[in-house]
C-alpha positions as CSV (number, residue, x, y, z in Angstrom):
1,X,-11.5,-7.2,8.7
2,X,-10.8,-8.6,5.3
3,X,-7.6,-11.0,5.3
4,X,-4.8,-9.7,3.6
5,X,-3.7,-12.0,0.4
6,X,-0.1,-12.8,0.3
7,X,-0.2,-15.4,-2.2
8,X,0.9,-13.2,-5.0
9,X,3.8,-12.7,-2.8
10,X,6.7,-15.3,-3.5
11,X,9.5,-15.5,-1.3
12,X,9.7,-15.9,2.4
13,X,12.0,-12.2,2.9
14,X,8.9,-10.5,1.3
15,X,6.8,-12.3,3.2
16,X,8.4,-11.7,6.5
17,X,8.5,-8.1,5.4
18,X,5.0,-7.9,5.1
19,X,3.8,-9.6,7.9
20,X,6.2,-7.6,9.8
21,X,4.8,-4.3,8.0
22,X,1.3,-5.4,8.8
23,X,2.2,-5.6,12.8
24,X,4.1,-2.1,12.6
25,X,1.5,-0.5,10.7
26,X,-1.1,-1.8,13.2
27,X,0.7,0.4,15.7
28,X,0.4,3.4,13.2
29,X,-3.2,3.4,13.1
30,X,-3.5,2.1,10.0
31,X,-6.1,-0.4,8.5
32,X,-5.6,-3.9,6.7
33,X,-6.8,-2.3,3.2
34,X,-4.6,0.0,4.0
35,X,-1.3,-2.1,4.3
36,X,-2.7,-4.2,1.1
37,X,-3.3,-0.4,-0.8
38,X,0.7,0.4,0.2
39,X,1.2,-3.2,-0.5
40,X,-0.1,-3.3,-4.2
41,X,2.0,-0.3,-4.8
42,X,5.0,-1.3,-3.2
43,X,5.1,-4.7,-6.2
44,X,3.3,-2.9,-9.0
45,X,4.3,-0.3,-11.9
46,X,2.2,2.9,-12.5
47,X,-0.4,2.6,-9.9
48,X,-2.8,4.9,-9.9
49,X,-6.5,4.6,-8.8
50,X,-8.0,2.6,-11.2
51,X,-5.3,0.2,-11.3
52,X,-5.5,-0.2,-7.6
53,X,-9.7,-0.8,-7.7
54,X,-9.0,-3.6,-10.3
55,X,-6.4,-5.1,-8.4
56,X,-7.7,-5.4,-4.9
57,X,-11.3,-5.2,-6.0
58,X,-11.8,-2.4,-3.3
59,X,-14.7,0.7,-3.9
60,X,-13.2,3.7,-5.7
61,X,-14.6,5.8,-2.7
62,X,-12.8,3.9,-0.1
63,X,-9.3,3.7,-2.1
64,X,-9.8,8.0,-2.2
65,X,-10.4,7.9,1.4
66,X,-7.6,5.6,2.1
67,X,-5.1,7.2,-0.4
68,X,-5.8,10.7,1.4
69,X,-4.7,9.3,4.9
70,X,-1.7,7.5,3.5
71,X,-0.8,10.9,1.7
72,X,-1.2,12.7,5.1
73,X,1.0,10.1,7.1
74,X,3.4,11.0,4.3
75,X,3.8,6.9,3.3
76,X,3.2,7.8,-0.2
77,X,3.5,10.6,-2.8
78,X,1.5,11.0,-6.0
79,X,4.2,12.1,-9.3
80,X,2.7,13.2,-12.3
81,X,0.3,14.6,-14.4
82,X,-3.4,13.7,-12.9
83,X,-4.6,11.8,-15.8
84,X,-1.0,9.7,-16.2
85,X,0.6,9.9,-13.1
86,X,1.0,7.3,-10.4
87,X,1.4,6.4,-6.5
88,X,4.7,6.0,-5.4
89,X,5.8,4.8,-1.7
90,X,8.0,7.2,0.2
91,X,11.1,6.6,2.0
92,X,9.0,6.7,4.9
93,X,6.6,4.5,3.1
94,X,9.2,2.3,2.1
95,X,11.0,1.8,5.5
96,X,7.2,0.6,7.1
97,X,8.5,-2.6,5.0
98,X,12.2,-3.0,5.2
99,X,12.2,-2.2,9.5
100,X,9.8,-5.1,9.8
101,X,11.2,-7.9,8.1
């Protein structure tokens, strides 16, 4: 498994989130380039699948196949036209973060 990078991340709250978010979400089945996928949308603007491969540096494949699960465990939402739109988190999504810090 690939480390997840928390040095963007300033702040120890956000980090304590985080870390906590990575232990919860272990529970949840889900994977470490999963977390760092809800991650990078959770701290950037107008995410959509490009941005995200740029960002992390992650195969577009395996951002599809991880944004499909995340959409099925209902942690994020897509809002938008397909060309312009973007990945939100959703309250669900959002409380994976703020229950663990």
């Amino acid at each position: 498994k690939r480390p997840v990078n928390e040095s963007i991340v300033k702040g120890g709250a956000k980090n304590g989130a985080i870390s906590g978010a990575k232990n919860g979400a272990k529970k949840n089945g889900l994977t470490e380039r999963m977390i760092r996928i809800l991650k990078f949308i959770l701290e950037n603007d107008h995410v959509n699948i490009l941005k995200i491969e740029k960002g992390l540096i992650i195969p577009r494949r395996n951002i599809q196949r991880d944004i499909k699960k995340l959409k099925e465990l209902e942690l994020i939402e897509f809002s938008g036209a397909l060309k312009s739109g973007e990945y939100m988190l959703t309250h669900k999504g959002k409380e994976l973060f703020d229950n663990n810090s």
